[in-house]
C-alpha positions as CSV (number, residue, x, y, z in Angstrom):
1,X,-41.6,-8.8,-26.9
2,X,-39.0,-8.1,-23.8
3,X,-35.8,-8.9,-25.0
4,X,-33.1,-10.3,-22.4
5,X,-29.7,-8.7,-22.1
6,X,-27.1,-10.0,-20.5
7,X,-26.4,-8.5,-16.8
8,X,-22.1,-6.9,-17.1
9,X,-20.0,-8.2,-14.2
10,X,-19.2,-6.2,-11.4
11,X,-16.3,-4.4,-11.9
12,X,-14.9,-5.5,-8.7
13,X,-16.3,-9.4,-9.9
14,X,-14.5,-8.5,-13.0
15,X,-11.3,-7.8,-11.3
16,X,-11.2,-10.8,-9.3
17,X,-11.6,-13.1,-12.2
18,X,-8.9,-11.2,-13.8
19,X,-6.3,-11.6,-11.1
20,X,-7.6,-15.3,-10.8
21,X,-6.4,-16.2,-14.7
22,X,-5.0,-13.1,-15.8
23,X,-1.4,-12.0,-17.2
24,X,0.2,-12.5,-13.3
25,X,-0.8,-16.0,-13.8
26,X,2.3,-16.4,-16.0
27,X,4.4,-14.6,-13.6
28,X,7.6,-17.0,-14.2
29,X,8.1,-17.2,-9.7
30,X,4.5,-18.0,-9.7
31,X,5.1,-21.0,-12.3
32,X,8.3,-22.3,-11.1
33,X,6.1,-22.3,-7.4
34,X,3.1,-24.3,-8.5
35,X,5.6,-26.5,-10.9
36,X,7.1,-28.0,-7.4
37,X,4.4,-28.3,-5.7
38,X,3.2,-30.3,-8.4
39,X,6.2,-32.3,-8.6
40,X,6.6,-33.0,-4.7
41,X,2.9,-34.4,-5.0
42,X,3.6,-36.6,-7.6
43,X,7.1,-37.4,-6.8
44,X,5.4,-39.0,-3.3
45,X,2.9,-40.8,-4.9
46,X,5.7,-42.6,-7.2
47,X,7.7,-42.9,-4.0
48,X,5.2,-44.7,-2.4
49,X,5.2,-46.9,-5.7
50,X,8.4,-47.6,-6.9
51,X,10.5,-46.1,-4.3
52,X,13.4,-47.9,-6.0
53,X,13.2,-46.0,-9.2
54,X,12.7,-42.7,-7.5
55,X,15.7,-41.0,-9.3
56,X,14.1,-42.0,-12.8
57,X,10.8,-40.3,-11.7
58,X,12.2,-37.3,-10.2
59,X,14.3,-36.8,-13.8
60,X,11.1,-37.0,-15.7
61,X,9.3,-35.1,-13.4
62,X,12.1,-32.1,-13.5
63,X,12.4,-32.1,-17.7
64,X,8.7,-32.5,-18.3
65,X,8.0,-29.6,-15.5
66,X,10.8,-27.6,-17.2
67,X,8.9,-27.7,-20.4
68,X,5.5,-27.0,-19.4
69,X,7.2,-24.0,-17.5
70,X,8.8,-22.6,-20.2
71,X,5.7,-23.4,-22.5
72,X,3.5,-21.6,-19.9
73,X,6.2,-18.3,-19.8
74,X,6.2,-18.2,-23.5
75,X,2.2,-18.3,-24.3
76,X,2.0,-15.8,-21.1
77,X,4.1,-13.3,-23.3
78,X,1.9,-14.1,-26.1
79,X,-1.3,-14.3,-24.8
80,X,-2.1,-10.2,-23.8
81,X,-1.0,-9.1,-27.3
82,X,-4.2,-10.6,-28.7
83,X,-7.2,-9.1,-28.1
84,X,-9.8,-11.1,-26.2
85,X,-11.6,-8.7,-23.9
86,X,-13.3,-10.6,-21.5
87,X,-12.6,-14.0,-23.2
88,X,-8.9,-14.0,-21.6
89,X,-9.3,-15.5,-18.2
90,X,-11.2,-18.3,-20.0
91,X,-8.6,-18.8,-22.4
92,X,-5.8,-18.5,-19.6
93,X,-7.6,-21.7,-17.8
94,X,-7.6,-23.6,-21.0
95,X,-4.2,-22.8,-21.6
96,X,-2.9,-23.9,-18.4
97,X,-5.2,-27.2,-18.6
98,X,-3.9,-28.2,-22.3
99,X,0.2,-27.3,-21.1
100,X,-0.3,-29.2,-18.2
101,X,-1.8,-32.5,-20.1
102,X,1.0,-32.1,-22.3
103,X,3.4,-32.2,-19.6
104,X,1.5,-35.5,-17.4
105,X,1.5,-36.8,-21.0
106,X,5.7,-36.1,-21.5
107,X,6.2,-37.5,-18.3
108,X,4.9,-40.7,-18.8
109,X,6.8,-41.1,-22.6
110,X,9.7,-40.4,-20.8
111,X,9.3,-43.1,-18.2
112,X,8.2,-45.5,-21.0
113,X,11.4,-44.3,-22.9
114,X,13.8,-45.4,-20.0
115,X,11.4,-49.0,-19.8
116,X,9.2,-48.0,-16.6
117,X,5.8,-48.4,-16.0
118,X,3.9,-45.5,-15.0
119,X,0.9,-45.5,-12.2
120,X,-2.1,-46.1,-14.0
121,X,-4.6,-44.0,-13.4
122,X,-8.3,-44.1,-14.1
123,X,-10.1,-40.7,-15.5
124,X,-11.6,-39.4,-12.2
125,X,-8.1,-39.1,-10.8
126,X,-6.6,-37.5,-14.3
127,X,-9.5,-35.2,-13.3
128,X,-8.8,-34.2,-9.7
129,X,-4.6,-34.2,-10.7
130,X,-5.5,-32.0,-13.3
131,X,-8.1,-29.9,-11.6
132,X,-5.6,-29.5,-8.9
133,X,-2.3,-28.3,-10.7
134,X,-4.9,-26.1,-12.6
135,X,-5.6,-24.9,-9.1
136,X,-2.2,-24.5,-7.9
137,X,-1.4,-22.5,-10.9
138,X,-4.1,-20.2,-10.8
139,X,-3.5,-19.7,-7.1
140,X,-0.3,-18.6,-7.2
141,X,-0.9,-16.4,-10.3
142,X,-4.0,-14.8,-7.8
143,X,-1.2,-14.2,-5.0
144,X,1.0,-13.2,-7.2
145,X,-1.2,-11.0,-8.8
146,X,-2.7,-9.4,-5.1
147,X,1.3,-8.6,-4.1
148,X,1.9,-6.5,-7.5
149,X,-1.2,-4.4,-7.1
150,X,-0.4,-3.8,-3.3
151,X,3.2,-3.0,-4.1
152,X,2.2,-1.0,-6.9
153,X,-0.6,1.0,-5.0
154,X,2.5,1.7,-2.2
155,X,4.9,3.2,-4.8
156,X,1.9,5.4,-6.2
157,X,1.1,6.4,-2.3
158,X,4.5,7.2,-1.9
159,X,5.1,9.0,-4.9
160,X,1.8,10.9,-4.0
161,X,3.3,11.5,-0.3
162,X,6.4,12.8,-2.0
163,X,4.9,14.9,-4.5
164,X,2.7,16.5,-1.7
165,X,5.5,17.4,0.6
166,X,7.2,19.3,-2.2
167,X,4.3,21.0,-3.1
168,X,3.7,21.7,0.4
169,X,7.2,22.9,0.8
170,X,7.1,25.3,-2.1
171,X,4.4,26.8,-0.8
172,X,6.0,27.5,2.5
173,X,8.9,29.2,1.2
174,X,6.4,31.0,-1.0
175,X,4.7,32.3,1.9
176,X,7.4,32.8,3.8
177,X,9.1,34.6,0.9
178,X,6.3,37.2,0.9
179,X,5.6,37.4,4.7
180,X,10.0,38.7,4.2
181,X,9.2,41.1,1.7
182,X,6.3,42.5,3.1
183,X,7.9,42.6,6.7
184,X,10.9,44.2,5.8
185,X,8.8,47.0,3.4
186,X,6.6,47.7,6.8
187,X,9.6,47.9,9.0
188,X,11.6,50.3,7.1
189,X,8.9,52.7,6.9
190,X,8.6,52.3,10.4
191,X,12.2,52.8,11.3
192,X,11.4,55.9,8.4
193,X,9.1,57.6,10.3
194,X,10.8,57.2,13.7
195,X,13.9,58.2,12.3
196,X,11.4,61.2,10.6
197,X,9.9,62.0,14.6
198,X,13.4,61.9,15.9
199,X,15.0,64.1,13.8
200,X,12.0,66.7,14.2
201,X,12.1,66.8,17.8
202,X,15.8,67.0,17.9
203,X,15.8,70.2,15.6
204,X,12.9,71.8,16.0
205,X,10.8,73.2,19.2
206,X,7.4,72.2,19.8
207,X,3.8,72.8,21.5
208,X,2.2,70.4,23.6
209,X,-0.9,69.4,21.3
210,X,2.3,68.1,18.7
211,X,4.0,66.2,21.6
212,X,0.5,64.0,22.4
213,X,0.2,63.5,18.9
214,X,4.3,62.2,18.2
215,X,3.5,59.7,21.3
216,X,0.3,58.7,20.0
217,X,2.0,57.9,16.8
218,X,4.7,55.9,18.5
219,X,1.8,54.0,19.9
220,X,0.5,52.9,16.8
221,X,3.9,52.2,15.1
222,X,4.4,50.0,18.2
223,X,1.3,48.1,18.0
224,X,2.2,47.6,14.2
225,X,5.2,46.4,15.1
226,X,4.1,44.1,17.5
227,X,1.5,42.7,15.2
228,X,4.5,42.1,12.7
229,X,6.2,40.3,14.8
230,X,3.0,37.7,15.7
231,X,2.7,37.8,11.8
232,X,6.6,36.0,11.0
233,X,6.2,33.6,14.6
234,X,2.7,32.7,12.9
235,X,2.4,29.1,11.2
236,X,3.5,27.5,9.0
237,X,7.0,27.3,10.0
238,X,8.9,26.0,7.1
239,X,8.5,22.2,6.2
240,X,10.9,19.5,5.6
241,X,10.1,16.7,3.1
242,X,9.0,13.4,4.9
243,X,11.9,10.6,4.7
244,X,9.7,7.7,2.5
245,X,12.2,4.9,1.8
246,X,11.8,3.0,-1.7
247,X,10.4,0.0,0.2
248,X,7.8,-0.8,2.9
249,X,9.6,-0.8,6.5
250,X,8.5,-4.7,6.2
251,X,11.2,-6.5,9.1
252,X,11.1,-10.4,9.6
253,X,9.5,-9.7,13.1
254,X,6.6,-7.5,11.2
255,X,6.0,-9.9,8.8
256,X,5.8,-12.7,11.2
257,X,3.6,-10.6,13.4
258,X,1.0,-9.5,10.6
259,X,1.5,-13.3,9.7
260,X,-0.5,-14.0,12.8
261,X,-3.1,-11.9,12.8
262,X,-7.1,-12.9,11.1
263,X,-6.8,-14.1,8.2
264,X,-10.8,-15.1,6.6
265,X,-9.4,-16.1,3.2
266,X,-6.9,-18.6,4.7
267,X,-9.9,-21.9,5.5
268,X,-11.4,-21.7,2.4
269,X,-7.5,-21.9,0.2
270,X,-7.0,-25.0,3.2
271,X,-10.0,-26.7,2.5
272,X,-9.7,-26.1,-1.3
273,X,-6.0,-27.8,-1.1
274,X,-7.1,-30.5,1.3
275,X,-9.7,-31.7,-0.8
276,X,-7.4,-32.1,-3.9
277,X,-5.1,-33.3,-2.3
278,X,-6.4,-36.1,-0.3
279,X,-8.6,-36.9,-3.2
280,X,-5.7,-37.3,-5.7
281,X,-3.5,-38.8,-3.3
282,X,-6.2,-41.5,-1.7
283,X,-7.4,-42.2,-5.3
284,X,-4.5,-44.2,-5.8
285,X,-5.7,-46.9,-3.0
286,X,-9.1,-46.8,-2.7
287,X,-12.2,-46.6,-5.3
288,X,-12.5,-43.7,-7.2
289,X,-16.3,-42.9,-4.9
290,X,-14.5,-43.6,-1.8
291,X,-11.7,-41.3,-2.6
292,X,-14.2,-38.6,-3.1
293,X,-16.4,-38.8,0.0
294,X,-13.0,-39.4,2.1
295,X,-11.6,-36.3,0.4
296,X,-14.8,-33.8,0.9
297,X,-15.1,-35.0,4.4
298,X,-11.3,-34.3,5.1
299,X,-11.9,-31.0,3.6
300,X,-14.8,-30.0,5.3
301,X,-13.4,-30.7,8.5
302,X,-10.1,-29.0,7.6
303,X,-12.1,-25.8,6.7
304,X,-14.1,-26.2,10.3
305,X,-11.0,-26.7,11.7
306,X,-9.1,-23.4,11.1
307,X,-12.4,-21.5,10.6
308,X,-12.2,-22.0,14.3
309,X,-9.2,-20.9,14.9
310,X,-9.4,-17.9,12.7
311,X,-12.5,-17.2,14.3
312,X,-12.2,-18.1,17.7
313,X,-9.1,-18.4,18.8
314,X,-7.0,-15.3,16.5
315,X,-8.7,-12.8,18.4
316,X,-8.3,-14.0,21.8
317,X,-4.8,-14.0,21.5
318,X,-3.4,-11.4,19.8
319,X,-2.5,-9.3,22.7
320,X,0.0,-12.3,23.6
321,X,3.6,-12.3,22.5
322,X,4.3,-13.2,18.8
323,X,6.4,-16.0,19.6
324,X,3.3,-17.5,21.9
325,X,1.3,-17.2,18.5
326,X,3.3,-18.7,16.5
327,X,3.6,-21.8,18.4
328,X,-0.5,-21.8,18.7
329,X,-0.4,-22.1,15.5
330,X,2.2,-24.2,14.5
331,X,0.8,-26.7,17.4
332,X,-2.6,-26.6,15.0
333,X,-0.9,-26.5,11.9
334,X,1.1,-29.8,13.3
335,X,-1.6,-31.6,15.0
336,X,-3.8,-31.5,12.1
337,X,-1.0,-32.9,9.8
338,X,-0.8,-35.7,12.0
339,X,-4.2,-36.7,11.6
340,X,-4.0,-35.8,7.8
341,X,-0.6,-38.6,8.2
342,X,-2.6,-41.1,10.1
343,X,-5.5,-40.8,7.2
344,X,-3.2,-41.2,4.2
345,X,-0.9,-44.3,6.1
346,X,-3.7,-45.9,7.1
347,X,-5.4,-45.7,3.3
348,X,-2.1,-46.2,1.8
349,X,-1.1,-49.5,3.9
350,X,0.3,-50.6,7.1
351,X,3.9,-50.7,5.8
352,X,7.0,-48.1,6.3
353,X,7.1,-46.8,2.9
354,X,4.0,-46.2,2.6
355,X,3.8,-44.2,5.9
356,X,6.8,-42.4,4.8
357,X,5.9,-41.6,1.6
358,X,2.4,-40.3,4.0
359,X,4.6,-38.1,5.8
360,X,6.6,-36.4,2.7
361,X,3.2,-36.0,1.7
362,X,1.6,-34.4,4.6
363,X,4.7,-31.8,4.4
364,X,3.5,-30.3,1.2
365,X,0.8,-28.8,3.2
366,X,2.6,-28.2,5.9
367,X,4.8,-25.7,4.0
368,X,1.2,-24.5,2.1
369,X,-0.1,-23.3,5.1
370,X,2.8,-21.7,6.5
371,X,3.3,-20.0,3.6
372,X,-0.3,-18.6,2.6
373,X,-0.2,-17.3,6.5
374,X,3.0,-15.5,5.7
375,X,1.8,-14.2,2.3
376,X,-1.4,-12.9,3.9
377,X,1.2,-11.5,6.4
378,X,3.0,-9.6,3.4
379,X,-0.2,-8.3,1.6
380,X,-1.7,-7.1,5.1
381,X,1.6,-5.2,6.0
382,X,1.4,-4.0,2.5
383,X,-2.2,-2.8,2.7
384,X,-1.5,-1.3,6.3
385,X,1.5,0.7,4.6
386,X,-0.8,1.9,2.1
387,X,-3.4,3.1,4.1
388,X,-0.9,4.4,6.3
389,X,0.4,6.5,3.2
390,X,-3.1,7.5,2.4
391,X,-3.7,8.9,6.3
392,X,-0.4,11.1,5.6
393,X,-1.6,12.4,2.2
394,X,-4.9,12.9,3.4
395,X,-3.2,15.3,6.1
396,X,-0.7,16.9,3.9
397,X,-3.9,18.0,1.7
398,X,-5.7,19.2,4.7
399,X,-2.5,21.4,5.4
400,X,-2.1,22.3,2.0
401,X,-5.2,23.6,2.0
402,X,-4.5,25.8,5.4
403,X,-1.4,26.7,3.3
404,X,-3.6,27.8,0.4
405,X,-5.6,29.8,2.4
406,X,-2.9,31.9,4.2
407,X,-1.2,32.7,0.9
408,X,-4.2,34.2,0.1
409,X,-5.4,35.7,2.7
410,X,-1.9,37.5,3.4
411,X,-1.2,37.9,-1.1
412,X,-5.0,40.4,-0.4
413,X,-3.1,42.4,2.6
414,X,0.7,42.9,0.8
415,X,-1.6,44.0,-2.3
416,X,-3.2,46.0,-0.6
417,X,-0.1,47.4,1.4
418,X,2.2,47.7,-1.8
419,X,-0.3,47.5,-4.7
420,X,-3.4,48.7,-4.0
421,X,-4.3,52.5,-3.1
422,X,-0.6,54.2,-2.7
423,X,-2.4,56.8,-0.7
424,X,-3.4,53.9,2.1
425,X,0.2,52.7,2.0
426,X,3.2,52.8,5.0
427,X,5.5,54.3,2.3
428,X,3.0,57.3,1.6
429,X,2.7,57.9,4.9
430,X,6.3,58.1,5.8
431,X,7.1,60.1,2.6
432,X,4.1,62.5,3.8
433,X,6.0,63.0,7.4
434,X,9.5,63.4,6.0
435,X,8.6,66.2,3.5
436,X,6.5,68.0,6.3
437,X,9.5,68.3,8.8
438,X,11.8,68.6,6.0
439,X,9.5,72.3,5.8
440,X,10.4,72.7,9.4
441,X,7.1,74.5,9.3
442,X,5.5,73.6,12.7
443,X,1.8,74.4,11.2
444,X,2.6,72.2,8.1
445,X,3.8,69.4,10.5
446,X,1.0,69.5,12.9
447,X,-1.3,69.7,9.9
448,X,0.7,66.3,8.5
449,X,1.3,64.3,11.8
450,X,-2.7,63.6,12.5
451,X,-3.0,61.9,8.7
452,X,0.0,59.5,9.1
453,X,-1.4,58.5,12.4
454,X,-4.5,58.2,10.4
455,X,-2.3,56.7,7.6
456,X,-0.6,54.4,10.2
457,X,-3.8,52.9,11.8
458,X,-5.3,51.9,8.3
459,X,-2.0,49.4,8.2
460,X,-2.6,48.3,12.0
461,X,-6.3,47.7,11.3
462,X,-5.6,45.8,8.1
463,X,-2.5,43.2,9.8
464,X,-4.7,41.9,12.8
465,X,-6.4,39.5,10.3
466,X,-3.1,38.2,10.3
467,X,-1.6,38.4,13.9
């Protein structure tokens, strides 16, 4: 018999879900933010209502949306100390669908409490209120939740970029420390042996067949000297640690900027809050069928709507001025709120408050969609940054690499100088000279002369690897 098993989520399905309804969900900005949104829905709906006891709504409203705040921060605290594995974004949707019953529930004690009347509302439109607060909630626990991990994957590329500098500057001085050494070893003996030739043909007479082999010898000590000098110009010159400020170099203009650039997510959140909210709002004046259909078809249009302009219109102008982008699409923004103001006056009823109430309405949105176009501005600015930061660290370990090899390459030649055979060394060699001439024996230092030059060329063949 085949037995099933169960096929795991994706990790990267698994981390969706989990920024969805996860711990950022009870992020205490992100609660206050859905609260009034929330509140500003309902508040217009009662507006619409009872427009005279608008003060009495908007104090139940504020002290039963206090509560299911504070309920909400306090089981967030609680919540990710028990351990439910893959049952906590589950649990984190129930959670917010129970506080939030308890707070509809609150508010409408309260307005019985002070002798009002609340709306009465049939169960499909408890439903779409409550499946759109659970929305709104979750929403801005996922944005919340996308801005912490970009932010937090900055500070890690920065401290990255940071850490790589320094170790990148070490090494320079490192490098440079032994090129010092080793350069100033070479060029005594050098000055040594000159000093050596000097003093020999100063003091002492000579034949011809000693002369060609002093000025070959200078030859060579020139040529070494010359390499030596190719060796200290050679890179890396020494490195200074890269200026990273604690936060991205995010201005308003940027932000507004990035603000206005594609954005795919952006239809699908609009068409999400459109449906909801038409729905919820025109379930208050028409049947509970005809709210639905009006609400998908409002929705669907409003996701064809600035799937368009995401689409089509986006990248056609972004090589215009920011100012000229913003105003295309604010003048969308604004012209589709007018038609979403015509729809809910008309539903609503040909009177002044309800066409007001219509318009404080149709600014929710309004504000929605200019803020989830600067928010997508803020988390591409963000990501830009961060893969910015990873293009630098990615160089940095390409040139610590080059660093890594120069060190050594040039660690095998001062060994070898200094370290390695003594016989092969400059110091030998200018030892070997000095004690011949200090003999003033012309055979001894005609003998001697040939194996420093011999001595001598061993160096100069071993630094052009270097030069």
């Amino acid at each position: 018999m085949t037995q099933l098993t169960a096929t795991p989520a994706s990790p990267k399905k698994r981390r969706l879900i989990q920024n969805i309804a996860g711990p950022e969900t009870f992020n205490l900005a992100a609660l206050s933010l859905s609260s009034l949104v929330f509140s500003l829905g309902k508040l217009t709906v009662y507006a619409a209502d009872q427009s005279q006891l608008i003060v009495y709504s908007l104090g139940a409203l504020a002290i039963s949306q206090c509560l299911v705040v504070a309920l909400l921060a306090i089981v967030g605290k609680l919540l990710p100390r028990a351990s439910l594995g893959n049952f906590f974004p589950a649990l984190v949707v129930v959670v917010v669908l129970l506080v939030n019953i308890l707070g509809t529930f609150l508010f409408e004690v309260i307005l019985r409490t002070w002798n009002l009347e609340p709306i009465t509302q049939s169960l499909l439109q408890r439903t779409i209120s409550l499946m759109f607060t659970t929305f709104i909630y979750l929403g801005f626990g996922w944005v919340s939740a996308a801005l912490d991990s970009n932010f937090r994957q900055v500070n890690i590329g920065k401290e990255l970029l940071t850490t790589l500098s320094k170790q990148q500057l070490e090494l320079s001085l490192t490098i440079k420390e032994a090129r010092t050494f080793a350069i100033r070893e070479v060029s005594l003996e050098i000055q040594s042996t000159r000093g050596t030739l000097e003093n020999f043909a100063a003091t002492s007479s000579r034949d011809q067949d000693i002369d060609i082999e002093i000025n070959q010898l200078n030859e060579t000590l020139d040529e070494v000297e010359n390499r030596i000098g190719k060796i200290s110009n050679r890179f890396p010159d020494l490195v200074r640690i890269p200026r990273i400020s604690s936060r991205s170099n995010s201005t308003l203009s940027s932000v507004i900027n990035a603000s206005t650039k594609k954005n795919d997510v952006l239809p699908g959140l609009i068409s999400i809050f459109a449906f909801f909210g038409f729905s919820s709002w025109l379930s208050y004046f028409l049947t509970d069928a005809y709210a639905f259909f009006w609400g998908s078809v409002l929705s669907i249009s409003s996701f064809v709507i600035f799937w368009a302009y995401e689409n089509y219109v986006v990248t056609k102008v972004t090589s215009l001025p920011v100012l000229i982008r913003v105003l295309i699409y604010e003048a969308i923004v604004v012209a589709y709120l007018f038609f979403w103001l015509l729809i809910l006056g008309y539903f609503a009823g040909d009177n002044s408050g309800s066409y007001s109430a219509a318009l404080a309405y149709a600014a929710i949105p309004f504000i929605f969609f200019n803020g989830g176009a600067v928010i997508g501005g803020i988390v591409t600015l963000s990501q830009e940054h961060r893969e910015n930061l990873t293009a630098k660290a990615a160089t940095l370990r390409k040139d610590m690499a080059n660093l890594e090899q120069i060190r050594s390459d040039e660690d095998k030649v001062w060994k070898s100088l200094f370290v390695g055979d003594i016989a092969l060394s400059p110091t030998t060699a200018s030892v070997i000279l000095r004690d011949a001439t200090l003999t003033k024996d012309q055979e001894r230092v005609a003998a001697a002369i040939p194996n420093v030059h011999a001595l001598w060329k061993s160096v100069l063949d071993t630094l052009p690897t270097l030069a």
